[in-house]
C-alpha positions as a Markdown table, in Angstrom:
| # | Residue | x | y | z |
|---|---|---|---|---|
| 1 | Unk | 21.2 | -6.4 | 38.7 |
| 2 | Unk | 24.2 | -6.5 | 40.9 |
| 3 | Unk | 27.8 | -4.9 | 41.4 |
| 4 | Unk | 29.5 | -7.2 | 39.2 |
| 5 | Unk | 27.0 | -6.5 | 36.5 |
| 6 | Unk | 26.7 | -2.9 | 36.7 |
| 7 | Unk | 30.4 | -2.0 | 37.5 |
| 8 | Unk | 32.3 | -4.7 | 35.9 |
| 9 | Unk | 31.3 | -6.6 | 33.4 |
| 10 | Unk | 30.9 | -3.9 | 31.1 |
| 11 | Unk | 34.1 | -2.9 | 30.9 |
| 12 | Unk | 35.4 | -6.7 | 30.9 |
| 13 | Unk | 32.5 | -6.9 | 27.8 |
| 14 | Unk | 34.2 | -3.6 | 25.9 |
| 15 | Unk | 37.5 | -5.1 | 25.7 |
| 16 | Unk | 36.6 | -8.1 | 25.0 |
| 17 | Unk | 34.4 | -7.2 | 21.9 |
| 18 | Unk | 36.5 | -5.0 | 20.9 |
| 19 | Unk | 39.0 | -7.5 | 19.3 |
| 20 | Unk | 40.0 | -6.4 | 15.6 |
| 21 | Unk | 38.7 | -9.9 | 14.7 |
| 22 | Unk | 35.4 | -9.0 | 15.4 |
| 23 | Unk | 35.3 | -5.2 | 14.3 |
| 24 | Unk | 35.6 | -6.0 | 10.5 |
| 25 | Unk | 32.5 | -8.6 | 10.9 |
| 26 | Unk | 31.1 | -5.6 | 12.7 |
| 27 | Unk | 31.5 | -3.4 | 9.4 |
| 28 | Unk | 30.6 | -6.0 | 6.9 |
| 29 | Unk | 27.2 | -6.6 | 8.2 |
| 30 | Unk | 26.4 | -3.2 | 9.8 |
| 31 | Unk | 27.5 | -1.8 | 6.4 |
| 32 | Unk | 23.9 | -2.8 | 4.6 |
| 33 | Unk | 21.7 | -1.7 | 7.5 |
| 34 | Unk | 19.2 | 1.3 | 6.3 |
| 35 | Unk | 16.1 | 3.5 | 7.0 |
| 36 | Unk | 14.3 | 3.3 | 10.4 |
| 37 | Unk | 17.2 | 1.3 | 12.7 |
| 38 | Unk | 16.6 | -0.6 | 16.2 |
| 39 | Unk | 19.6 | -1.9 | 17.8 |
| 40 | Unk | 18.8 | -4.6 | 20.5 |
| 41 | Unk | 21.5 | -5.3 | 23.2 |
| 42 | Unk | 23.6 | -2.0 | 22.2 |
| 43 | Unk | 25.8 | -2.8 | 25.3 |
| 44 | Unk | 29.0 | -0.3 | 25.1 |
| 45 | Unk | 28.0 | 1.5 | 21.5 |
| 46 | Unk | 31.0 | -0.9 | 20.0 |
| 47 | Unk | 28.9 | -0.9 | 16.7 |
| 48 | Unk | 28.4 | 3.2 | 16.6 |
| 49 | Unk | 31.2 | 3.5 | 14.3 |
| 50 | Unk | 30.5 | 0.7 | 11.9 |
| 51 | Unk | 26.6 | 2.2 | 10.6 |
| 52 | Unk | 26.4 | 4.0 | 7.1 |
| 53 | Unk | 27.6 | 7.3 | 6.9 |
| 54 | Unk | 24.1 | 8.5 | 6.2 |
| 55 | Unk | 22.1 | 7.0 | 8.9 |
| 56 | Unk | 20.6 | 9.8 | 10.6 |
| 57 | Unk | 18.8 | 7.8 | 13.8 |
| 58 | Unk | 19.2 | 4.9 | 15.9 |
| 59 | Unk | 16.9 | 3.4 | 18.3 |
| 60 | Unk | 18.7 | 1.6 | 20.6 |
| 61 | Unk | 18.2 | -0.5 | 23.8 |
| 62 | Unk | 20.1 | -2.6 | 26.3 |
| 63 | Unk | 19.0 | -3.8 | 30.3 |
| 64 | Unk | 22.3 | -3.2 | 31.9 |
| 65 | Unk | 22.7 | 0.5 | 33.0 |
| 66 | Unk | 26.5 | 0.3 | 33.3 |
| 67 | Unk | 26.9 | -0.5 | 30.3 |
| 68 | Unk | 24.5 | 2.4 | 29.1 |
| 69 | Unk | 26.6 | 4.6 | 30.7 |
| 70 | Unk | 29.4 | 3.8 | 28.8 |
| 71 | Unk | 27.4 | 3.8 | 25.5 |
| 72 | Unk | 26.8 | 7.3 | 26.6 |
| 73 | Unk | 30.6 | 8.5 | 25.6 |
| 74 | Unk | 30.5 | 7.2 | 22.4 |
| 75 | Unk | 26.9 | 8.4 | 21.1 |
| 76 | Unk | 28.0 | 12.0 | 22.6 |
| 77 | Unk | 30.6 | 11.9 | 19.6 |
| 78 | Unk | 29.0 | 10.2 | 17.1 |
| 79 | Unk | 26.8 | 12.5 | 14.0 |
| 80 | Unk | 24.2 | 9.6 | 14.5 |
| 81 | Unk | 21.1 | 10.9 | 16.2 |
| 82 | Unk | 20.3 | 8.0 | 19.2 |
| 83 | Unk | 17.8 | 7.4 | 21.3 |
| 84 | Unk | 19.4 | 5.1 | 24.1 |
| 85 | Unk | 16.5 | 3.1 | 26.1 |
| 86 | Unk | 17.6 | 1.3 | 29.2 |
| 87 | Unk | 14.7 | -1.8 | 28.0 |
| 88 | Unk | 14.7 | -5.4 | 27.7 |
| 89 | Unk | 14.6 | -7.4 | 24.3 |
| 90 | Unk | 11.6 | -9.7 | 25.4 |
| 91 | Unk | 8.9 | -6.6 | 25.8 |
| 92 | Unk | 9.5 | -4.0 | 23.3 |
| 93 | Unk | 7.5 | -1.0 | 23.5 |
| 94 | Unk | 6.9 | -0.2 | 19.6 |
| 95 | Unk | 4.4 | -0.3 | 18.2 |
| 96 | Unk | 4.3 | -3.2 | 14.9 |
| 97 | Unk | 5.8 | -3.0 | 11.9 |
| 98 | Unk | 7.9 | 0.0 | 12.9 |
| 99 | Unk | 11.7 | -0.3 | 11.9 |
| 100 | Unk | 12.9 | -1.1 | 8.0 |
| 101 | Unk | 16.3 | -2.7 | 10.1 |
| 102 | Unk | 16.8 | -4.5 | 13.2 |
| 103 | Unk | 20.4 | -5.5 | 14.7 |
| 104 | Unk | 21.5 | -7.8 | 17.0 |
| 105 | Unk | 25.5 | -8.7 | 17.8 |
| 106 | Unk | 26.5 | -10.5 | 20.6 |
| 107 | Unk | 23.2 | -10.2 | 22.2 |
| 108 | Unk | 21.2 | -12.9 | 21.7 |
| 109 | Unk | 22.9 | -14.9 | 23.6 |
| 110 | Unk | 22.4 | -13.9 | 26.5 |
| 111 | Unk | 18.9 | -13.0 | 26.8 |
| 112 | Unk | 16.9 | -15.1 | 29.0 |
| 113 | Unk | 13.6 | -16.0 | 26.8 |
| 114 | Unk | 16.1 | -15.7 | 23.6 |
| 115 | Unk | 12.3 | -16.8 | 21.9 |
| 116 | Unk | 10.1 | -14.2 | 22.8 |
| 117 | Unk | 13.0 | -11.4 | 22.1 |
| 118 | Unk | 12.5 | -12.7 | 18.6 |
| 119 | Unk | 9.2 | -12.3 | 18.4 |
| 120 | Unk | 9.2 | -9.3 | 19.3 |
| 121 | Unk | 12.3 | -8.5 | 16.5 |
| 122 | Unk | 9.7 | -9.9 | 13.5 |
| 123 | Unk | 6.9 | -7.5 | 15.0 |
| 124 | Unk | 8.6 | -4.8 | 15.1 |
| 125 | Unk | 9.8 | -5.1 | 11.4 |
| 126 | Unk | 8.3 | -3.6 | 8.6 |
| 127 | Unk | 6.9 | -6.0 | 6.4 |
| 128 | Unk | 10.1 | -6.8 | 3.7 |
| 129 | Unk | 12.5 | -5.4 | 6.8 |
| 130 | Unk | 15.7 | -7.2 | 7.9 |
| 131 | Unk | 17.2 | -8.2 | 10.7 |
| 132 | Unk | 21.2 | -8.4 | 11.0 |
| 133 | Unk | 22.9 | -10.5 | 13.1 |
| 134 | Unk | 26.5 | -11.3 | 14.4 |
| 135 | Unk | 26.3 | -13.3 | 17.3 |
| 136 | Unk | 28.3 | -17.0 | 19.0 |
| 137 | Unk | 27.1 | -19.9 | 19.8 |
| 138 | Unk | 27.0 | -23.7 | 19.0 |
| 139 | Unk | 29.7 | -25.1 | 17.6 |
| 140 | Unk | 29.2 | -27.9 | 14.3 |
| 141 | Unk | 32.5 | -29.7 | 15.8 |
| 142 | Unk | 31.0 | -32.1 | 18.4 |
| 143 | Unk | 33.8 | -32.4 | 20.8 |
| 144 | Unk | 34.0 | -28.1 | 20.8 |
| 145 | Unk | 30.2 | -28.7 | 21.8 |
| 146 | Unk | 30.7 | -30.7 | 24.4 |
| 147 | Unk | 33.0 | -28.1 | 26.2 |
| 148 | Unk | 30.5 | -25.6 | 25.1 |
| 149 | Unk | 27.7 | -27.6 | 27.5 |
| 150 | Unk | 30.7 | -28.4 | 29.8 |
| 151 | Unk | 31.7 | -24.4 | 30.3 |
| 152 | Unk | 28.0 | -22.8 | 29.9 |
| 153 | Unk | 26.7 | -23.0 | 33.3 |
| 154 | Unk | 29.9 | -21.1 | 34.4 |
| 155 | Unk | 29.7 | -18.8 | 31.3 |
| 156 | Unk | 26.4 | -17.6 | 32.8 |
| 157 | Unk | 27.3 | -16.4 | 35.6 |
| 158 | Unk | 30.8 | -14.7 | 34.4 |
| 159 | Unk | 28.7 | -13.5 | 32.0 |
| 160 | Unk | 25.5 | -12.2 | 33.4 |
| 161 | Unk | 23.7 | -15.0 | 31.2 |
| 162 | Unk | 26.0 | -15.7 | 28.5 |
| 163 | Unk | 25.7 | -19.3 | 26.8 |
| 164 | Unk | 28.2 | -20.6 | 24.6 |
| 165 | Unk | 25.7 | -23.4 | 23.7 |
| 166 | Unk | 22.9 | -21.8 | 22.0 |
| 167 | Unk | 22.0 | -22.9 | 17.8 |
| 168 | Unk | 21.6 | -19.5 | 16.7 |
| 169 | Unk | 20.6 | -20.9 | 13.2 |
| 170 | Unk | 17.7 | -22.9 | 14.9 |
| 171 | Unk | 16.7 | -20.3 | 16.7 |
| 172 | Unk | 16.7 | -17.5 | 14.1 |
| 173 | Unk | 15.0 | -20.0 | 11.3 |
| 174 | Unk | 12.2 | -20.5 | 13.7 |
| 175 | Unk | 11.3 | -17.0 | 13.5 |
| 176 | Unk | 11.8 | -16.2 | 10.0 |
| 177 | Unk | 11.2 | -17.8 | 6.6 |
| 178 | Unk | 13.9 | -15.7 | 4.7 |
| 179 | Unk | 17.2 | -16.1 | 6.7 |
| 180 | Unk | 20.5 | -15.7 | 5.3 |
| 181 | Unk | 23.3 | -17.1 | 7.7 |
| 182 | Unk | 27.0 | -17.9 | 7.1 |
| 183 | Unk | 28.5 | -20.2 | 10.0 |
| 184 | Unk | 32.6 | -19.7 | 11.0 |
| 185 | Unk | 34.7 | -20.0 | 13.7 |
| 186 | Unk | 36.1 | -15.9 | 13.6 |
| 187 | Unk | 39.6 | -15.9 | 12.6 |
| 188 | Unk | 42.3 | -15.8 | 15.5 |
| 189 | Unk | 39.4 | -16.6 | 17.8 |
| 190 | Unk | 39.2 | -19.5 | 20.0 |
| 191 | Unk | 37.0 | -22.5 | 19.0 |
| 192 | Unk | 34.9 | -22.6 | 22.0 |
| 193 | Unk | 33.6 | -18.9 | 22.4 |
| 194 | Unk | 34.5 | -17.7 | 18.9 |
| 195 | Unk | 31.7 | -19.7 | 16.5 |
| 196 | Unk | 30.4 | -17.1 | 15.1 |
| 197 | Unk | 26.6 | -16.6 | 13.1 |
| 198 | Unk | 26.9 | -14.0 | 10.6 |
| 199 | Unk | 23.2 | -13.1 | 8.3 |
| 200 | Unk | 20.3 | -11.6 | 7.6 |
| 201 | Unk | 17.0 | -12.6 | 8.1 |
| 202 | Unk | 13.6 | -10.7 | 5.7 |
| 203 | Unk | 10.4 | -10.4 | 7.3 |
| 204 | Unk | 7.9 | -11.7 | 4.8 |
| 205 | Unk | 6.0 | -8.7 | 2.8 |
């Protein structure tokens, strides 16, 4: 992992996400998350604010060290206990049916084997445990798709693996039986980046 990722991108990520657009899709889906709680791709800590009042500890883990280091600010005043892994999505170390809640926002994305992070996000659930998810991806308007193909090879490298073109739906459905989704462009977002996949999806009992 390089300058530009380390040094960089996330503070070009913190801004970025931290749009007032996004912050009260943040709120509305962190607001339901409960009991034991893994956040996957934490980035920056943007969604330490948004969890329950009365969640008392957070698992959390993201790959890029820079950005850990600004997580670090916010957890320091936060009353959420955290325990802040610098770990990849695609080979989590818990043990199975661990967590009642897993979250995911703006993550999956940009994960290499977006597949096998999955996976391991239904292992890692309780049985009857949810996973919440706010992320972008493909358009349902073909000609925004087409610039989303067009503009992902460069969106990968501006943003350390960041495609605009993945079917979040698709992907999420594969993995789960029980998947709640609402699909949106976010409002006063651009059509291209700003498709948005909002939902919840149960591991079966």
């Amino acid at each position: 992992m390089g300058f530009y990722s380390q040094k960089i991108l996330p503070y070009l990520l913190d801004w970025s996400l931290s749009d007032p657009n996004i912050a009260k899709y943040r709120k509305d889906i962190l607001a339901q998350v409960k009991g034991e709680v893994l956040e996957i791709g934490f980035g920056t800590g943007l969604n330490l604010s948004y969890y329950p009042q009365g969640l008392e500890k957070l698992v959390t883990i993201d790959s890029n060290p820079g950005a850990n280091k600004l997580a670090e600010k916010r957890i320091q005043s936060s009353s959420i206990t955290v325990d802040n892994k610098v770990l990849n999505g695609e080979n989590l170390p818990m043990l199975d049916n661990t967590f009642d809640s897993v979250v995911s926002t703006f993550t999956l994305c940009s994960i290499a084997k977006v597949e096998q992070a999955l996976k391991e996000v239904y292992r890692v659930l309780k049985p009857g445990g949810q996973f919440f998810f706010l992320e972008h991806g493909l358009s349902n308007e073909p000609k925004i798709q087409v610039w989303q193909n067009r503009l992902t090879p460069i969106q990968k490298i501006i943003g350390d693996g960041c495609h605009f073109n993945r079917n979040i739906r698709q992907l999420v459905e594969y993995q789960f039986d029980n998947v709640q989704l609402e699909e949106f462009v976010g409002e006063n977002l651009p059509k291209i980046p700003g498709y948005l996949y909002k939902g919840v999806a149960i591991k079966a009992n």
